[in-house]
Structure formats: structure tokens, C-alpha cells
DOSEDREN-913546 format. One line per 4 residues: their letters; for each residue x, y, z of C-alpha. Coordinates in steps of 0.02 Angstrom, whole numbers. Example, Ala and Ser with C-alpha at 12.3 -4.5 7.8 and 13.67 -1.06 7.14 Angstrom:
REM DOSEDREN-913546
AS	615 -225 390; 684 -53 357
REM end
This chain:
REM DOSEDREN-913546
XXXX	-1090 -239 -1986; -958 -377 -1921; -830 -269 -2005; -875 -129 -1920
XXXX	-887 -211 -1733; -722 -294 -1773; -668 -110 -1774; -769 -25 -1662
XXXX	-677 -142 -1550; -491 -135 -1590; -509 54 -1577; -596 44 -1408
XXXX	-440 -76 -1368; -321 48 -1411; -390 208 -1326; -386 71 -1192
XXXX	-224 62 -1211; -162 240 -1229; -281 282 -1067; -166 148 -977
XXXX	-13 217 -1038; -48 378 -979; -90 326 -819; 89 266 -810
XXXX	159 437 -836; 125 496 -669; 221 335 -592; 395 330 -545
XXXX	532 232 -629; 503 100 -519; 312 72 -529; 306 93 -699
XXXX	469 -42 -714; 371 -149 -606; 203 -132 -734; 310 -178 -891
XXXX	243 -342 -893; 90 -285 -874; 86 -169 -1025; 164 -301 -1142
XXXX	31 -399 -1124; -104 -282 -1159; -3 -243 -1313; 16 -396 -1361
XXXX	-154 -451 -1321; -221 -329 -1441; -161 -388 -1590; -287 -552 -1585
XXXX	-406 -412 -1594; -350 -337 -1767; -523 -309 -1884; -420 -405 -2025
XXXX	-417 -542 -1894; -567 -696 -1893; -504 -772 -1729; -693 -718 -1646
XXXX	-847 -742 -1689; -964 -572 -1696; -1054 -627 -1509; -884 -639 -1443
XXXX	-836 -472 -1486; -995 -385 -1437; -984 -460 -1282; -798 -413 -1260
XXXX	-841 -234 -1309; -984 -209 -1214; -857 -232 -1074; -825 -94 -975
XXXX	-630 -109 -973; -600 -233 -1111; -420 -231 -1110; -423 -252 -924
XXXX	-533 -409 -935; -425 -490 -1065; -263 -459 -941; -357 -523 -813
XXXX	-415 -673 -909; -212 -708 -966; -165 -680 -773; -307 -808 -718
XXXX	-254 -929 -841; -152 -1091 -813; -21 -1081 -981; 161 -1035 -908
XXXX	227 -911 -1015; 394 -956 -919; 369 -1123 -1023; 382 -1033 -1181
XXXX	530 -919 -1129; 613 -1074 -1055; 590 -1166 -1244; 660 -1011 -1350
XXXX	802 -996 -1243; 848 -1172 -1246; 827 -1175 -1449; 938 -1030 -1440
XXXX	1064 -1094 -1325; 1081 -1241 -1426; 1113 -1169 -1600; 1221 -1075 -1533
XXXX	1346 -1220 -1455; 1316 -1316 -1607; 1393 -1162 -1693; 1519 -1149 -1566
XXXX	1582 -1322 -1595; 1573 -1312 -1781; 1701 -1139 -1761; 1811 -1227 -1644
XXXX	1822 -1386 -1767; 1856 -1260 -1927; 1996 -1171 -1801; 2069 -1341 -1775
XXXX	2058 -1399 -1958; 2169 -1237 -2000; 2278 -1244 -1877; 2344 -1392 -1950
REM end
């Protein structure tokens, strides 16, 4: 039965999903440029929902699918939260930016080394 709800529900998520996709279709460039991050999230959100995945217990994801718009609630739930994704972003691209100057620096000491 829990295998079943777990799903039951990812496949509701993803008809969800493709519902909210075509939506975007009749937008313009603009409004659907303007949605992006909207639809990343609901992508992304959807993979905590896999039926391999244990994250939830089985009342959590009856209650979740009994939803009318699931994937709508669980947007609305990220956009309502505190966490700063711009945190997260702002992390990776300094880990980045680092790595790359220490490689910098090690080039410019091996161009030095053979220059002389």
C-alpha cells in the first residue's frame, strides 16, 4: 500500500507538472522568462517525492496528495519559507571562485618557474 501512495503521488506530481508547463505555452517569452524560477523549483521539488525515496512518512503523503494542487502547495511552502537560496548560490560561487584563483596562482607560478 505505502508503495503504491508513494506513487500514486509522484505521478499526480508530475501531471502536475506537465499541466503547469503547458500553461506556459500560451505565455510570451517574457512571462514565461519571468516564471523560470518558478518551474525549477517545482522540478526540483519533485524529486523528494520519488517512490524509491523514504523522506515521508505514509500520513504525510496522503495528506500532500489529497491536496488539490500539490505541487502548488509545496512551491508555496518553499516561497513562504525563511532558507535563502541566495545563501547557497552565494557559497558555490565563492568555492568556485576560489579554486579557481588558487589554480590561477599555481599556473602563473609554473609560467614563472619556466621562464627561468
Amino acid at each position: 500500500m505505502e508503495e503504491t501512495i508513494r506513487k500514486e503521488l509522484y505521478e499526480k506530481l508530475e501531471n502536475e507538472l506537465a499541466s503547469y508547463k503547458k500553461e506556459l505555452e500560451s505565455l510570451t517569452a517574457k512571462e514565461i522568462i519571468d516564471k523560470s524560477y518558478e518551474t525549477v523549483i517545482k522540478e526540483e521539488v519533485i524529486y523528494l517525492f520519488y517512490p524509491e525515496s523514504k523522506e515521508f512518512d505514509l500520513d504525510e503523503l496522503k495528506s500532500l496528495k489529497n491536496e488539490k494542487n500539490s505541487l502548488d502547495t509545496l512551491y508555496q511552502g518553499w516561497m513562504d519559507c525563511d532558507m535563502n537560496i541566495c545563501e547557497l548560490v552565494e557559497d558555490s560561487a565563492r568555492d568556485t571562485v576560489e579554486d579557481l584563483a588558487r589554480d590561477f596562482k599555481e599556473k602563473q607560478v609554473k609560467k614563472k618557474d619556466k621562464e627561468r
